[in-house]
C-alpha positions, -999 to +999 in steps of 0.1 A: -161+859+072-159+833+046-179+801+051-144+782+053-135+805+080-136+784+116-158+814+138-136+801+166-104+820+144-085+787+126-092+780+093-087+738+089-103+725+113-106+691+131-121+670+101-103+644+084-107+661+049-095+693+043-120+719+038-109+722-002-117+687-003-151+689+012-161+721-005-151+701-043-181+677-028-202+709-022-199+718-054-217+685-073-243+705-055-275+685-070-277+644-069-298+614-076-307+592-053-320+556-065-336+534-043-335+497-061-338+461-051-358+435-037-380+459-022-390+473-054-407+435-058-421+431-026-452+446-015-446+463+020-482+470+031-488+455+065-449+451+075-438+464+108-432+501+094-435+491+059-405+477+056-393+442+043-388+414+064-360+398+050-379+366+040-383+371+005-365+343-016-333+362-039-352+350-073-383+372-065-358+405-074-363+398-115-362+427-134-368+423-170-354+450-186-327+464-166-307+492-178-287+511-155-274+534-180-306+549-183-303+557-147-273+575-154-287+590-182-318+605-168-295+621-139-271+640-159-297+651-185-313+667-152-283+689-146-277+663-118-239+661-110-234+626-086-259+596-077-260+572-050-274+540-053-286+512-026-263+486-027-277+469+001-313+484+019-329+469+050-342+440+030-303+424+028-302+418-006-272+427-023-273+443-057-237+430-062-222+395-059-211+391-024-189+368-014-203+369+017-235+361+015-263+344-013-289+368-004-277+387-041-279+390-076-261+361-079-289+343-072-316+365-086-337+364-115-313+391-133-276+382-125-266+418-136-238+429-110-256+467-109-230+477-084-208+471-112-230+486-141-234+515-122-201+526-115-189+520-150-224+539-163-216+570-138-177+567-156-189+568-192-216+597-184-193+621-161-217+617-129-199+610-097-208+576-083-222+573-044-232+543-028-254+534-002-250+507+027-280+500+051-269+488+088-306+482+096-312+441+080-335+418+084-325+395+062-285+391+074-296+391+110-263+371+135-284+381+167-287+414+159-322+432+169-339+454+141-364+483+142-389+456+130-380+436+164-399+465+182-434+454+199-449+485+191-443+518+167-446+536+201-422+519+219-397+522+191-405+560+186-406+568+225-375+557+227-359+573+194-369+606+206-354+601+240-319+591+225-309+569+257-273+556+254-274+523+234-273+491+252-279+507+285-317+506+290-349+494+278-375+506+265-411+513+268-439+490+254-464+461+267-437+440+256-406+453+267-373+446+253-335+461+246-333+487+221-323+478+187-281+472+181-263+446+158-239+418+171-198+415+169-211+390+144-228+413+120-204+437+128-179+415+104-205+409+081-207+444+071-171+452+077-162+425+055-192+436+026-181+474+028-144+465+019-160+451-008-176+480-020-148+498-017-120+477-033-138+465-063-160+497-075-145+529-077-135+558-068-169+565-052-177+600-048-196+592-010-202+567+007-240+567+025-242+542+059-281+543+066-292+536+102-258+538+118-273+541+156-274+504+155-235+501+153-227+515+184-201+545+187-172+522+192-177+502+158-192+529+140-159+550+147-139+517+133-161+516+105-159+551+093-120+551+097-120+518+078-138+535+051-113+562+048-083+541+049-099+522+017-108+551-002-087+583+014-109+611-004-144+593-003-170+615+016-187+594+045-224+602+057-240+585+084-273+593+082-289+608+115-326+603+104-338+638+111-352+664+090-334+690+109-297+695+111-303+711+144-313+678+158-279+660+147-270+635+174-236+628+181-242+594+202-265+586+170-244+595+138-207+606+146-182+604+132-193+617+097-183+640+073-218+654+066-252+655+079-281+647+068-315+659+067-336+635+056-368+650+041-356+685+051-355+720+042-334+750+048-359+777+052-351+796+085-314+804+084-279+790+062-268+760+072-242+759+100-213+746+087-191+748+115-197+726+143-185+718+175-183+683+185-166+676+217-147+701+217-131+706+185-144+727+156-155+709+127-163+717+090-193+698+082-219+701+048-249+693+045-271+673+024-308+672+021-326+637+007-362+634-004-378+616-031-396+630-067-429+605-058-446+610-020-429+580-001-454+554+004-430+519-004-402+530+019-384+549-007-389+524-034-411+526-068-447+517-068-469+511-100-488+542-097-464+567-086-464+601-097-441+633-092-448+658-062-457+686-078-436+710-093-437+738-071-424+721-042-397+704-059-381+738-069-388+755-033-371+724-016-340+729-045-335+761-044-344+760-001-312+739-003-287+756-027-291+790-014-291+776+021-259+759+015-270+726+014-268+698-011-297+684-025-299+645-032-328+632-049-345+597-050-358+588-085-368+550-080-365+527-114-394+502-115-397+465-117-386+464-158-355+476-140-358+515-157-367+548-145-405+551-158-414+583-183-435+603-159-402+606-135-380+617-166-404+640-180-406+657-143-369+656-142-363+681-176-397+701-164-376+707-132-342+715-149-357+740-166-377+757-138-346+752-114-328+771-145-299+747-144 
């Protein structure tokens, strides 16, 4: 049986893109990821689970030597086929020039609309654009509660691992208080920001919403059909947070057309491709995100980063690829606003051992 054969005996299934269509994004097979922004500025030691607060003032995001076509460069000389870029991480600055908000380049100390740069770079170099939208932000909050809200790591991880249904309990801590979820208000906010995205840059490849579980199923559901109706063929993930595909959690991450697994591997079996999820048969790929450098600045570049070593780069590629997932990885640029040497030289020491 072919792997765009439904086991259940149809062949289309229940997914808004057809399997063709999904099996065309398959095929870019090996991606960058590049995590850039404020928090590439901002030292994160001692923040509630190392990540930003939100506080930091736009002009502190100043890169002085900025070239996004590097970015682009680097990828495709590494055989890489697509990139996704943060356009907005938990720290809520923008690395385009919202109209809905100051917190952006606009008012940083490089006024470079990178969204922009990057799009057109990906266009000029044949790599396939992806963006990436975090719904976890502490700097746009409207009432909202964040994972940095929590009282404790505990009381934030208990209750992650027990997956209650969001809104209807509390949970466990010293200091008790609701589970993290954002307001009708932010709601808009990022309604309003995605359109953006997806009007003025484009066509995008994929679309990557980070920490959808605060959205609730009912918005989240509006969200990703908004999404489609702006850009029919763009490929949505919601990321479930999980290193395992097995643990993907409808009330957490659904709809979307992929899953992720985020720091993963595909050692023990293929990935299932076929899912059911409530009670239709859906044709779902995967995709595997990790970073070149150990993550110690919440995905973002520190001064004395170095590459993983080689070995397990090419097990966790080719762990991927043969297991039928696709492999996204982050390559952080650093505060000049470039990806630094010891990253590109990994990058063509990895092409050739990956034998791309």
């Amino acid at each position: 049986m072919s792997e765009a054969t439904n086991p259940a005996g149809g062949q289309r299934g229940c997914q808004r893109l057809t399997i063709e269509q999904l099996q065309a994004w398959e095929r870019l097979g090996y991606g960058m990821f590049i995590h850039f922004g404020m928090s590439t500025y901002v030292d994160l030691t001692g923040k509630v689970f190392f990540k930003p607060d939100g506080s930091d003032p736009p002009e502190r995001y100043n890169p002085d030597g900025l070239d996004v076509d590097q970015w682009v460069c680097v990828a495709r000389d590494a055989g890489m086929t697509y990139a996704v870029l943060t356009a907005k991480h938990i720290s809520g600055f923008c690395l385009w020039p919202s109209r809905h908000t100051r917190y952006s380049v606009a008012s940083g100390g490089d006024r470079t609309d990178v969204v922009e740069a990057f799009v057109t770079a990906c266009e000029r170099r044949a790599v396939r654009p992806g963006l990436y939208y975090s719904s976890y932000d502490n700097h746009h909050r409207f009432g909202s509660r964040t994972r940095s809200d929590f009282p404790s790591k505990q009381a934030y991880f208990d209750l992650a691992a027990r997956r209650l249904p969001f809104g209807s309990e509390r949970c466990d801590g010293p200091d008790e208080g609701r589970m993290i979820y954002t307001t009708s208000l932010y709601q808009s906010f990022q309604t309003a920001q995605i359109a953006e995205l997806l009007t003025q840059y484009g066509p995008l490849v994929e679309v990557w919403i980070d920490h959808p579980d605060a959205l609730g199923r009912g918005y989240r559901t509006y969200l990703y059909h908004e999404m489609a109706r702006l850009q029919s063929e763009i490929v949505v993930m919601m990321n479930n947070g999980t290193p395992s595909s097995e643990e993907y959690d409808v009330e957490y991450a659904w709809p979307s057309d992929l899953i992720a697994m985020e720091q993963g591997e595909v050692t023990d079996r293929k990935y299932r491709k076929w899912r059911t999820i409530e009670g239709g048969e859906y044709y779902v790929p995967g995709e595997v995100c990790d970073s070149i450098a150990p993550i110690r600045q919440d995905w973002f570049h520190l001064p004395d980063d170095a590459s993983r070593p080689m070995e397990q780069l090419v097990r966790q590629f080719h762990w991927c690829r043969e297991g039928g997932a696709n492999y996204l990885l982050n390559v952080p640029p650093d505060r000049h606003g470039v990806i630094p040497l010891v990253f590109v030289e990994a990058l063509q020491e990895l092409r050739k051992l990956m034998g791309l």
